[in-house]
MMTF fields as JSON, N, C-alpha, C and O atoms, coordinates in Angstrom:
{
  "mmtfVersion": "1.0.0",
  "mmtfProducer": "UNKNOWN",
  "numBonds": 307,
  "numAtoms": 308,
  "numGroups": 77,
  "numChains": 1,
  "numModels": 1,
  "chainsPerModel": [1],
  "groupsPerChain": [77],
  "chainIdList": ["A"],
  "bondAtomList": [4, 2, 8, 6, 12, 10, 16, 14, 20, 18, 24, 22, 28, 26, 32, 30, 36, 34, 40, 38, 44, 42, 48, 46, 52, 50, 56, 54, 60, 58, 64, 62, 68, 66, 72, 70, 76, 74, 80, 78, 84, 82, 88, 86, 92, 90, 96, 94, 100, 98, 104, 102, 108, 106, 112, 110, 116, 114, 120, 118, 124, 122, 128, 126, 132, 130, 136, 134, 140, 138, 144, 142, 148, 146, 152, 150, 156, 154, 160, 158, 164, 162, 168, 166, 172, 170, 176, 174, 180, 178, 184, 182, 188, 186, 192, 190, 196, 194, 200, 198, 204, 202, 208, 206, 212, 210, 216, 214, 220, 218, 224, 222, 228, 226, 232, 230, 236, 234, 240, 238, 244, 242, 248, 246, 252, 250, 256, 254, 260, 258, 264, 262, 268, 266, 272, 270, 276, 274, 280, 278, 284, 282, 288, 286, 292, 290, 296, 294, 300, 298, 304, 302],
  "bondOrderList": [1, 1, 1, 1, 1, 1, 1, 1, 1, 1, 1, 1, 1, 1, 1, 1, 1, 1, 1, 1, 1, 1, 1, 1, 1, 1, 1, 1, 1, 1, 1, 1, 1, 1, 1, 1, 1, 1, 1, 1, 1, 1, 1, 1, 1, 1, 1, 1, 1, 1, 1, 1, 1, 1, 1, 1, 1, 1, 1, 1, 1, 1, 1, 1, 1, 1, 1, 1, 1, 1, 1, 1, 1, 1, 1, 1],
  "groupList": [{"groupName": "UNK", "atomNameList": ["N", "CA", "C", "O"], "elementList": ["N", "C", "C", "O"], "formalChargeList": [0, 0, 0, 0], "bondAtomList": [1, 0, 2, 1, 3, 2], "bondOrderList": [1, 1, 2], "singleLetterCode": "X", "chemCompType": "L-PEPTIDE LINKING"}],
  "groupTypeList": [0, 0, 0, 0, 0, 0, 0, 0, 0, 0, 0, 0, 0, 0, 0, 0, 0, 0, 0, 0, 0, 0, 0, 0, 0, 0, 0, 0, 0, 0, 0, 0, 0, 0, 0, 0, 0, 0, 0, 0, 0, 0, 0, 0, 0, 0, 0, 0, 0, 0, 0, 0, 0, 0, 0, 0, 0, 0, 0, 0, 0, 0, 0, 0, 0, 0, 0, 0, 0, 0, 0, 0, 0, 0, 0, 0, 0],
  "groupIdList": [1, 2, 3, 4, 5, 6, 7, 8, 9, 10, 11, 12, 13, 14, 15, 16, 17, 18, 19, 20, 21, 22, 23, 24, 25, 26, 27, 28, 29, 30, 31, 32, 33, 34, 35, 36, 37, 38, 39, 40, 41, 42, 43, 44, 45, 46, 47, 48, 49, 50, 51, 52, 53, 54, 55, 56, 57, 58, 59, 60, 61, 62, 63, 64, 65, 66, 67, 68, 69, 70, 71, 72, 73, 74, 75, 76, 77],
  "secStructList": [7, 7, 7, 7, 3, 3, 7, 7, 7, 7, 7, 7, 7, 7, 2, 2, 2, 2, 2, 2, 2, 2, 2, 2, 2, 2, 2, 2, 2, 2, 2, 2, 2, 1, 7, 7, 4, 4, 4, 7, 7, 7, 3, 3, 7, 7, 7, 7, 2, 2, 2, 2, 2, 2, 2, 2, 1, 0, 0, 0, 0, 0, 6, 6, 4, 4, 4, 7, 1, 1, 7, 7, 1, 1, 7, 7, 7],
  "xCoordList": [-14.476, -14.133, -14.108, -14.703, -13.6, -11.887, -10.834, -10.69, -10.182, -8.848, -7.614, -7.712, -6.319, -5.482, -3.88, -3.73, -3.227, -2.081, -1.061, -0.973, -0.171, 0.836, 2.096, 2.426, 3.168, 4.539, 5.117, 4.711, 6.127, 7.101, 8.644, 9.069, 9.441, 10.328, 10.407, 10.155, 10.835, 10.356, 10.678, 11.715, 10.099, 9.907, 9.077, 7.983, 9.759, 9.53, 7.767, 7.561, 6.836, 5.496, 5.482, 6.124, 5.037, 4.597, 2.804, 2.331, 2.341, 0.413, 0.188, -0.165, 0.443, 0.103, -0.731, -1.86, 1.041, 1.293, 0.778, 0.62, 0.704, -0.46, -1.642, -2.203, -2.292, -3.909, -4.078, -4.983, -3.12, -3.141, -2.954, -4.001, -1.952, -1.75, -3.269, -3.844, -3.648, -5.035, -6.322, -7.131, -6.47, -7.242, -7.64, -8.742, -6.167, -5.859, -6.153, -6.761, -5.481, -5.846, -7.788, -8.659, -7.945, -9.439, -10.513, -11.639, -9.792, -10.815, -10.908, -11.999, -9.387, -9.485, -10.383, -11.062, -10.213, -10.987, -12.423, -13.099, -13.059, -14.736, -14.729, -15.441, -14.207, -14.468, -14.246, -15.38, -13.349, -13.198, -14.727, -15.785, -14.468, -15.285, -16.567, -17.037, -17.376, -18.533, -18.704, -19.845, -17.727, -18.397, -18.37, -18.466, -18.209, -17.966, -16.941, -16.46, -16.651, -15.273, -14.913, -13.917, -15.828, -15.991, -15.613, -15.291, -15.717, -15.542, -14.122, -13.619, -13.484, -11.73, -11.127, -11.723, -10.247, -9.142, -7.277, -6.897, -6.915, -5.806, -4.379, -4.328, -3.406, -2.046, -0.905, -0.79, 0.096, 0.811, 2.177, 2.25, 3.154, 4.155, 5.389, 5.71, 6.454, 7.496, 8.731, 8.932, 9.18, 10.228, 11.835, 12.1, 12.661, 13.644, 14.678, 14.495, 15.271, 15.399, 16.414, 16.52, 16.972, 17.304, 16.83, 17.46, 15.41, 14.724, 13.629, 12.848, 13.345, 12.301, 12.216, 11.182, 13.302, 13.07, 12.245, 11.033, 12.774, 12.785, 10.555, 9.617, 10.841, 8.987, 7.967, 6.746, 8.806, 7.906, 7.467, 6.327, 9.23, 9.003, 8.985, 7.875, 9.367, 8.968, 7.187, 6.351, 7.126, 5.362, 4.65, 3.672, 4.876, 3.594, 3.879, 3.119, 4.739, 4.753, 4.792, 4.128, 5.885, 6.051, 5.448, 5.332, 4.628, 4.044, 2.79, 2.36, 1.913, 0.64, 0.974, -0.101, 1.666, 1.668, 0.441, 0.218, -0.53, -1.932, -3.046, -4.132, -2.387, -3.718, -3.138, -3.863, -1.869, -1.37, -2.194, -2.561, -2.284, -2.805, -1.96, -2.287, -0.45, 0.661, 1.945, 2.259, 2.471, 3.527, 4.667, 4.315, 5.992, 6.494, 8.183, 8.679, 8.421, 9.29, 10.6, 11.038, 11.118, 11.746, 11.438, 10.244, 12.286, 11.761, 11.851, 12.868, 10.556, 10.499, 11.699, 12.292, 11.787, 12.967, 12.207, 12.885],
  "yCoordList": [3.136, 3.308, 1.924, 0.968, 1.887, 2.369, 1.792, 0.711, 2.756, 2.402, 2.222, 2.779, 1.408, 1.337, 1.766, 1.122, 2.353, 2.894, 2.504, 3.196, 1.318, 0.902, 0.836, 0.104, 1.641, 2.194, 0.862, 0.281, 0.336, -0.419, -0.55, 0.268, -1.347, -1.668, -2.499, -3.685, -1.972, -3.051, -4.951, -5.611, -5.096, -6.773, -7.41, -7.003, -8.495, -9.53, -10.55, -11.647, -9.613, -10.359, -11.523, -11.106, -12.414, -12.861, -12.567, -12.094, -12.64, -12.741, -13.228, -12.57, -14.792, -15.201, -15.161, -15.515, -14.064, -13.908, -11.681, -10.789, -11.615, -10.281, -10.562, -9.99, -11.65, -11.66, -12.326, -11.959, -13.122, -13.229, -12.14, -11.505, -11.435, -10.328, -9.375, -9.001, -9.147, -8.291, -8.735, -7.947, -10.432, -10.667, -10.858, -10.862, -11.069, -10.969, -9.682, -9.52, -8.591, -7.092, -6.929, -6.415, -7.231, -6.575, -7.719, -7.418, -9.107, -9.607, -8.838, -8.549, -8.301, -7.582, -6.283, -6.008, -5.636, -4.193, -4.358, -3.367, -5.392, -5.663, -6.345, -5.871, -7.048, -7.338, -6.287, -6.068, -5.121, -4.164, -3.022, -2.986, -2.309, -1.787, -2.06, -1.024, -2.963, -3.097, -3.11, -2.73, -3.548, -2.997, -4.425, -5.528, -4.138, -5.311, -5.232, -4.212, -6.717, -6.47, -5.524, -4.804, -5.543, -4.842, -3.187, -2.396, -2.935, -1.388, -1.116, -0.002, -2.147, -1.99, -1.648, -2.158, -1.055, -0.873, -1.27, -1.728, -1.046, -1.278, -0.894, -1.521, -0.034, 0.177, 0.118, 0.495, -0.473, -0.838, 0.265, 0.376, 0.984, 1.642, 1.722, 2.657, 0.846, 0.153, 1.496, 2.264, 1.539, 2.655, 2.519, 2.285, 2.587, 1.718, 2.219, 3.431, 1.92, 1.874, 3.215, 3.81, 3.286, 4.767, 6.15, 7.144, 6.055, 6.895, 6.511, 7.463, 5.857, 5.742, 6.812, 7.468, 7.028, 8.836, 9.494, 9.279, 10.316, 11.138, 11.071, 11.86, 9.737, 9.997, 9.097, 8.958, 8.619, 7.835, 7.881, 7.792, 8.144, 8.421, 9.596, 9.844, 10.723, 12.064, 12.571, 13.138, 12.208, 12.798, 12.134, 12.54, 10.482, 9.815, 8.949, 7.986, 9.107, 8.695, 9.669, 9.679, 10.692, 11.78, 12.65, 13.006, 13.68, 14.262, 13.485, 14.174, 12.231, 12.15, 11.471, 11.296, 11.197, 10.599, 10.387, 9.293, 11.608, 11.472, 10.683, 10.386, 10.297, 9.134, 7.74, 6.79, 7.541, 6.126, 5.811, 6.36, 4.115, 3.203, 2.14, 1.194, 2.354, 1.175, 2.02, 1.816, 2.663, 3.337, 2.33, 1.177, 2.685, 1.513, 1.335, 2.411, 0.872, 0.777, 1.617, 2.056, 1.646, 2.642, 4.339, 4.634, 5.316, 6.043, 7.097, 7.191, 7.817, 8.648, 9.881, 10.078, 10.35, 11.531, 13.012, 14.021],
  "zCoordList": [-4.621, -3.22, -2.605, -3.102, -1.823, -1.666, -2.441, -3.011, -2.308, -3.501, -2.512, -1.418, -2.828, -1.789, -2.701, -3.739, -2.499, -3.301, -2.275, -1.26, -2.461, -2.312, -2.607, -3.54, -1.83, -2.247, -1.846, -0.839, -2.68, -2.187, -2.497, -3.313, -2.035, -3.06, -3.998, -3.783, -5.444, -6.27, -6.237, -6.17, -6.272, -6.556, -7.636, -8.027, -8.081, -8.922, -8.744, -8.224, -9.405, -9.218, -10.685, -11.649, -10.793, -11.824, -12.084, -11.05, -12.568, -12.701, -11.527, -10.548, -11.58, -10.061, -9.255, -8.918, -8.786, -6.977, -7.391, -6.557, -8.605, -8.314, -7.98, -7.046, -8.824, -9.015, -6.863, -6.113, -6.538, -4.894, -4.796, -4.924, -4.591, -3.76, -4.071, -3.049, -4.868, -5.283, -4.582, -4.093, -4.577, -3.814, -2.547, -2.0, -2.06, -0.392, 0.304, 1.362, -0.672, 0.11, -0.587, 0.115, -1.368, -1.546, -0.567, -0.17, -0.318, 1.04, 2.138, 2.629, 2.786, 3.45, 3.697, 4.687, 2.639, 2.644, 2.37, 2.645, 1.887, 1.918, 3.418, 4.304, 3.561, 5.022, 5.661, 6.087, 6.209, 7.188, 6.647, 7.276, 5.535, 5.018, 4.638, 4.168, 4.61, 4.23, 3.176, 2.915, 1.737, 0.511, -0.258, 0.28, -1.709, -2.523, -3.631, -4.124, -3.984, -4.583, -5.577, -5.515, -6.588, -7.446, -7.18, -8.067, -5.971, -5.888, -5.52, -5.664, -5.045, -4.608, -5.581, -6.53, -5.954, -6.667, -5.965, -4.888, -6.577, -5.796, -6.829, -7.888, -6.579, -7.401, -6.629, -5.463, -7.482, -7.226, -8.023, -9.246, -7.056, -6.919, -6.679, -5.945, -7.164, -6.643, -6.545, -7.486, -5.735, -5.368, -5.134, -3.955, -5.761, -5.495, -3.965, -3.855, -3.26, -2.033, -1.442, -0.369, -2.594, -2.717, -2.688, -2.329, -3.196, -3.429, -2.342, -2.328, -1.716, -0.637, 0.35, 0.473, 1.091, 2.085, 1.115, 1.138, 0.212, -0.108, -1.211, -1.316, -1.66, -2.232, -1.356, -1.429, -0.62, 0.663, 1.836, 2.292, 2.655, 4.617, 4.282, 4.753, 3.765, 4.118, 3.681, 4.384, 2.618, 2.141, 2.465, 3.092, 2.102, 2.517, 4.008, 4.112, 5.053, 6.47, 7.533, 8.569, 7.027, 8.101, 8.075, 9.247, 7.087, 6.829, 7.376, 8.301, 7.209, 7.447, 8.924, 9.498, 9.429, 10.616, 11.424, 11.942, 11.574, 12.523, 11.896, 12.394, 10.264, 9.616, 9.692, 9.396, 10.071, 9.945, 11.275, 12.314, 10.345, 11.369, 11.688, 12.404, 10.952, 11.493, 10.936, 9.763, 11.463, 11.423, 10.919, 10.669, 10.756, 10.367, 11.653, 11.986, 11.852, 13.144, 13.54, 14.603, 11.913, 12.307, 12.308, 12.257, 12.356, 12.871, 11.376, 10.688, 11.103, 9.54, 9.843, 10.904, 9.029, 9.216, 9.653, 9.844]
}
């Protein structure tokens, strides 16, 4: 706990700019949350842009709408 499951469109990580990207969001979440690193998890879900309505803004934006804490600008279907 806590775990963070991230939909995106796919993009080009090398090791890197994962092992940053992993550590940037898990500073975040021990700092907001109170915990330690060790307990973050974090996955990564790349969606290609075609398919985004349909396994993204509909189940996981429009459907949960009353748990988002940053909606995204445009508007879910």
């Amino acid at each position: 706990m806590p775990h963070i499951d991230l939909s995106h469109f796919p993009v080009e990580l090398n090791e890197a700019e994962r092992e940053r990207l992993a550590s940037d969001l898990t500073s975040v979440i021990v700092e907001h949350f109170g915990t330690y690193e060790g307990a973050v998890s974090i996955a990564l879900h790349p969606v290609p842009p075609e398919a985004w309505d349909e396994r993204v803004v509909g189940p996981l934006i429009a459907a949960q709408e009353p748990r988002l804490i940053k909606a995204p600008a445009y508007r879910p279907v």
